[in-house]
N, C-alpha and C positions, 0 to 999 in steps of 0.2 A: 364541489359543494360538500361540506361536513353532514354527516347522517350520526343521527338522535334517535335511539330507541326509548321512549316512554313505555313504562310498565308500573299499570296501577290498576285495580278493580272500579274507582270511582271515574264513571264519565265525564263527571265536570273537570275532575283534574287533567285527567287526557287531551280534552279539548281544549284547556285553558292554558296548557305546556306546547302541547301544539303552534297555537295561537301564537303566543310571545316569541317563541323560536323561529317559527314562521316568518314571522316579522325583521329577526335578525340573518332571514337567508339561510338559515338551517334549514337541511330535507330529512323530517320525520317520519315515524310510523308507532304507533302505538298496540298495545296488545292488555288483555288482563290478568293475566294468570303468570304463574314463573314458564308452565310448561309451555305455553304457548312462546315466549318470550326464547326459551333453549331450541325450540325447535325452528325459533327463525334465526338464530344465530348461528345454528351447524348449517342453515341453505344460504344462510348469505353471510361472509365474515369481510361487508364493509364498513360496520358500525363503530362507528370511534367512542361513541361513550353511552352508556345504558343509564336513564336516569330510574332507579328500580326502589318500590313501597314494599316495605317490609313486611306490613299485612297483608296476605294476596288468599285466595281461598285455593286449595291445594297444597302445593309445595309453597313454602312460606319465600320473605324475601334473603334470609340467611342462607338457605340451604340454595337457592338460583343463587344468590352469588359463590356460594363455594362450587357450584357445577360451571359458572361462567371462568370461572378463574384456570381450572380447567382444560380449556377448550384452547387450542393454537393460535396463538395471536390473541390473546382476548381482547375486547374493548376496556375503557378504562367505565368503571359502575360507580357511580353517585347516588345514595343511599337516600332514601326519603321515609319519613316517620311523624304520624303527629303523635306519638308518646312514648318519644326520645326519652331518652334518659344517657346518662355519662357511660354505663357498662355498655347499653346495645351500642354506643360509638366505639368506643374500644375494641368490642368484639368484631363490631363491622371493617374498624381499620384492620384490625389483626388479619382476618379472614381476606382482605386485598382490597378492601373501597379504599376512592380515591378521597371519598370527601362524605359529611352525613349534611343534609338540610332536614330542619320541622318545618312542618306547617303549622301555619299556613305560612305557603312560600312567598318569599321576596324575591320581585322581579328582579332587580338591579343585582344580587348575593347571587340567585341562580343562574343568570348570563354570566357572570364573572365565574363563578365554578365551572359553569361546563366548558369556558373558552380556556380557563384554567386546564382540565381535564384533556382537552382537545391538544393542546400543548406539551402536556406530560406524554399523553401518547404517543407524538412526532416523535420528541424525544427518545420515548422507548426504545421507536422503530429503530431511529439512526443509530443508538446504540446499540443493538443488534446486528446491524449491517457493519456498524464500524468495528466489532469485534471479528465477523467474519471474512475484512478486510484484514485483520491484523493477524487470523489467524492464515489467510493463505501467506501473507507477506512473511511468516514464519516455517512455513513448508520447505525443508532442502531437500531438493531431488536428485539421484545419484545412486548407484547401487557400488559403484567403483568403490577399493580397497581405502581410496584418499575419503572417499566421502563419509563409508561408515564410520573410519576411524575418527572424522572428526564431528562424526555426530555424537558417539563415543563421548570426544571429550565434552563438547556442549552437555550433555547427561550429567558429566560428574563434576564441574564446575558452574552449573547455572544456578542450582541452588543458593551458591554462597555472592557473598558481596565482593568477591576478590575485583581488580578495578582488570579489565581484557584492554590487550592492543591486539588486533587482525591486521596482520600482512594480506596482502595478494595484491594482483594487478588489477589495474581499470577493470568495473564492468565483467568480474569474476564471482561477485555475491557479498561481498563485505558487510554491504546493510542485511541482507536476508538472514547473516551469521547474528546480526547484533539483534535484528526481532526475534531469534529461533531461543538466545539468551536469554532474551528477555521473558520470551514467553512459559519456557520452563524454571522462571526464578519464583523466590518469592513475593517479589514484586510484581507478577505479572498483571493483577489488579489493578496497578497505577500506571502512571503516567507513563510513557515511551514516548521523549522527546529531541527530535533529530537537531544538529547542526553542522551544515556543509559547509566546511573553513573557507574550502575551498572557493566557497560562491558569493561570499560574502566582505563586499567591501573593507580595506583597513581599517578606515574611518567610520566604520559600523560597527564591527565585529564585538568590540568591548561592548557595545552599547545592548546588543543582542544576545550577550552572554552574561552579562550581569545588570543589565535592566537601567535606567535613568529614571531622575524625576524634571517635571518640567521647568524649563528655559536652563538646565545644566550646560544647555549646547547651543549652538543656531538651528533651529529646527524641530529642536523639542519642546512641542507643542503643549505635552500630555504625560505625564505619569508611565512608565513601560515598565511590565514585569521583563527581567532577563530568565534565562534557557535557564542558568541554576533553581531559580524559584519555581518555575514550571514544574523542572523536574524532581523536584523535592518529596521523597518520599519512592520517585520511581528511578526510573533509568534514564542518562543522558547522555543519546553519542555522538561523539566529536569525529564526524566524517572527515576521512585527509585531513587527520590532526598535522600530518608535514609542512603543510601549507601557513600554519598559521603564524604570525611573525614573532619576532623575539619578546617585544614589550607583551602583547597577548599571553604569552606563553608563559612571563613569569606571573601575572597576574592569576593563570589558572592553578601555577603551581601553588601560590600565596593562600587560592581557596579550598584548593585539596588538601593542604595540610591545616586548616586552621577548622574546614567547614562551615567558612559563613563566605559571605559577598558584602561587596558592598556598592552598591548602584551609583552610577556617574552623578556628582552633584548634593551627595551625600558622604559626612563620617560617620555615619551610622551604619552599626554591618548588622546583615540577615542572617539567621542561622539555616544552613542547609544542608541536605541528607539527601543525594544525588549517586545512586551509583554509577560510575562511569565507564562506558565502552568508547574506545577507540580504535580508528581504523588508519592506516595508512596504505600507499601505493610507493612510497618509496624506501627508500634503505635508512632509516634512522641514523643508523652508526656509522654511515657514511656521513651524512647531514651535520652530525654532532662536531665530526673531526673538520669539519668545512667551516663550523661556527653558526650555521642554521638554525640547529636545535640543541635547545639546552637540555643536558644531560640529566638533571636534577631530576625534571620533568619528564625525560625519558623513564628513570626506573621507578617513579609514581606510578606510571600509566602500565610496565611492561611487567605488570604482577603475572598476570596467566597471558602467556600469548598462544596467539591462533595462528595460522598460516591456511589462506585458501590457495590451492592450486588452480592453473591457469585449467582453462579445457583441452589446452591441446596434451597437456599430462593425463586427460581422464575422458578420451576420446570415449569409452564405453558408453557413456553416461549423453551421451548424445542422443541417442533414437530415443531414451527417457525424457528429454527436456524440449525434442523435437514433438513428441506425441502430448506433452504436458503443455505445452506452448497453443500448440493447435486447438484443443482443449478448453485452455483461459482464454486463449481468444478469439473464438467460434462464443462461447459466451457473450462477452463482451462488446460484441458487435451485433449480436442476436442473427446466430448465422446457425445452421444447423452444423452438429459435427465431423470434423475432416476428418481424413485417411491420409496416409503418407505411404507411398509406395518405397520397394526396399531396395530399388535402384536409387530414388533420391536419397536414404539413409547415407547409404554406402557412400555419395557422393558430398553428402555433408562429412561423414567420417574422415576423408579425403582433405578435409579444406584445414588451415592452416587454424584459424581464428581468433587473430590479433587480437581482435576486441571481445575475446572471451564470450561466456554465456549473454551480455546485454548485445552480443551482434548479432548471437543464434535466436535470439528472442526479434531482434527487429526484421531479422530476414524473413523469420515464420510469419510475422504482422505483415509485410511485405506481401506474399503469398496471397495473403489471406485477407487482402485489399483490394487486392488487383484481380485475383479469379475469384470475384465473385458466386460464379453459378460453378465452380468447379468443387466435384467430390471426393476428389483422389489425388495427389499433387502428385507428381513425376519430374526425373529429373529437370525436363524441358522448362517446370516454373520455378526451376531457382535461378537467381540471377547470374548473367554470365559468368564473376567474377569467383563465384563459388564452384561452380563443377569444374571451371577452364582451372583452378589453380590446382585444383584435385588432381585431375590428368594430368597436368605438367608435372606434380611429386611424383607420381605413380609412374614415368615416363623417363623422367631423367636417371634413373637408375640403369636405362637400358643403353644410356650411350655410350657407344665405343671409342670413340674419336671425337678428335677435338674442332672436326669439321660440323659436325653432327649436332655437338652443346651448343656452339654457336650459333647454328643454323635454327636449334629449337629456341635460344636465348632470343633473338631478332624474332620469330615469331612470338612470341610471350608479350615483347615488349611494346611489338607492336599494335597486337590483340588490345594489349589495354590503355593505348591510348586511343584506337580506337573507339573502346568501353568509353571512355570520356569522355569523349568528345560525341558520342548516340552514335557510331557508325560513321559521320561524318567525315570520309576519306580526305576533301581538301583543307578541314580546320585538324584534322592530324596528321596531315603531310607539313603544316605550317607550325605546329607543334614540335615535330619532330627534324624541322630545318629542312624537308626534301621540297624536292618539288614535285608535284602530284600526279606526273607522271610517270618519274623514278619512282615515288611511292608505288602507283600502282602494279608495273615492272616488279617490284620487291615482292609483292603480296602476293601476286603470278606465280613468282618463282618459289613461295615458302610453302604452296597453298592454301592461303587464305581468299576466300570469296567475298565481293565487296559486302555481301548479305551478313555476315558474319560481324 
């Protein structure tokens, strides 16, 4: 339920705003004076909008709203006066009201204001929260020589509009590079608007990058702004731009050198002001010489490039993004804050990790799902395939003989079909073509325990 503070010296108005609010399922509370009115908003800040009289005996109603305004979070203030004039509105806007009413009030104008008001607030809120979103999503963590240096570079190219292509592999930060851009440019105010080529149908792709008007297609229902108009003014990245197909790709070059669009279904073009970041996962210059991608379009896009390295080049940076993980998400799940012991580090530092930073992130979520009531993680709660491949790096170095690599290989190999299959010793003997009584025999002899 929305809460309505009333502040006014006159009783009938209090009881008579009451009243009508009341009626509309508002929960009020009324006060006369400013001071009284400040000192219930520092004990309680769940008031969404203060409807406040400019005449109050004490502190007037000007000076309570410049102390509301203030205050953390403030509520949103709608100014009430029976001898308004055009400056006190002025001054009242200038100073943060959201709206001025005279008296004598209109019921119908005051519902619509305060539900008005009440809206504007939401709003506030989420725009606050979605900055705060934007700004973790812009956080690069790393202390490693790879990562300052290319924070380094983000510093001295974010300001400008130069157009970024970012190399690196799957699931190594790509997008976190393109928000950290964004957020240190001069666009950081506007729009940050993503498109993953990669996810988005052939038969769509134009349609969501330059917008359609209705029945251009079978299915267009409705008028569509495209990703260029969105991001007009701000920033727009083109995730796994490798991905996108040849006709797509001269269309985008057509609108990078011209600056406008022109939405399916129309010869009318849009003018547009989109800086653009681009990512890839794969070798362009390879793709170009294959006929994949056109070249034109390559050296549009490859004004400033990035390179993110993988993790396993910046192992350091680990027990950083393992204690940073735990962290966001111990938040996120409203868990109280983990610890990670420095046997499990060591054991992360060990692991290979294919799938870069987004594996070392879902392993930590992992963790941090499953031990619930746990406040320490240790090696024992990462999952088998992480510590077993640790040992095996760390291990193979020691073998002598060619009895020995083998003997650890057949054990490796078997471990993780086992891992596969949950331990399941007869659906991995059936897997691996034995029969599960040689399997067992096998596992006997490698020592492996069927517990394992």
């Amino acid at each position: 339920m929305h809460k309505i503070l009333i502040v006014d010296d006159e009783t009938g108005i209090r009881e008579s705003l009451q009243g009508v609010l009341a009626d509309e399922d508002y929960e009020t509370a009324s006060v006369e004076s400013g001071e009284e009115c400040l000192k219930l908003l520092r004990r309680e800040h769940t008031y969404e909008v203060v409807l406040l009289d400019i005449w109050l005996p004490g502190i007037d109603g000007m000076e309570t709203l410049e102390r509301i305004r203030e205050l953390d979070n403030p509520p949103e203030v709608i100014m009430i006066s029976g001898h308004g004039n055009i400056e006190t509105a002025v001054r009242a806007t200038k100073l943060g009201a959201y709206d001025f009413l005279e008296k004598p009030l209109s019921i119908d104008k005051t519902l619509i204001v305060v539900k008005n008001a009440i809206e504007s607030k939401k709003l506030r809120h989420e725009n606050v929260d979605l900055k705060k979103q934007l700004h973790a999503k812009s956080v690069i963590v790393g202390d490693s020589i790879p990562m300052k240096a290319l924070r380094q570079q983000i510093g001295l190219m974010a300001p400008t509009n130069g157009r970024v292509l970012i190399y690196g592999e799957s699931g190594t930060g790509k997008e976190l590079v393109a928000h950290a851009i964004h957020a240190q440019s001069l666009r950081k105010d506007e729009t940050f608007v993503e498109v993953n080529c990669a996810a988005i149908p052939e038969d769509l792709i134009e349609s969501e990058l330059f917008g359609h008007y209705k029945g251009s297609f079978p299915g267009a229902a409705a008028d569509k702004e495209g990703k260029f108009q969105k991001a007009s003014g701000g920033t727009l990245f083109l995730d796994e731009v490798g991905d996108m197909s040849l006709k797509t790709q001269s269309k985008v070059l057509r609108t990078l050198e011209e600056q406008r669009v022109a939405p399916l279904g129309s010869d009318e073009t849009i003018m547009v002001d989109a800086r653009i970041i681009a990512s890839t996962n794969k070798d362009l210059e390879e793709e170009i010489s294959r006929g994949n991608f056109r070249e034109d379009l390559f050296y549009r896009l490859n004004v400033i490039p990035f390179f993110v390295p993988p993790l396993r080049d910046r192992k350091e940076d680990i027990p950083l993004f393992a204690r940073h993980f735990l962290k966001d998400l111990a938040a996120t799940y409203g868990r109280r804050p983990r610890e990670i012991t420095d046997d499990a580090v060591e054991a992360l530092m060990r692991y290979s990790w294919p799938g870069n930073v987004r594996e070392l992130r879902n392993v930590i979520e992992r963790i941090v799902i499953m031990n619930p009531m746990t406040a320490r993680f240790d090696r024992k709660h990462l999952p088998p395939l992480v510590y077993r491949d640790g040992h095996r790096r760390a291990a193979r170095s020691e073998f002598s003989t060619l009895h020995q690599a083998r003997d650890a290989y057949e054990r490796d190999f078997i471990l993780k079909k086992l891992d596969e299959n949950h331990g399941n010793v007869t659906r991995a003997a059936e897997v691996l073509g034995l029969e599960r009584s040689h399997l067992y025999r096998k596992m006997k002899t490698l020592g492996i325990a069927a517990k394992e």
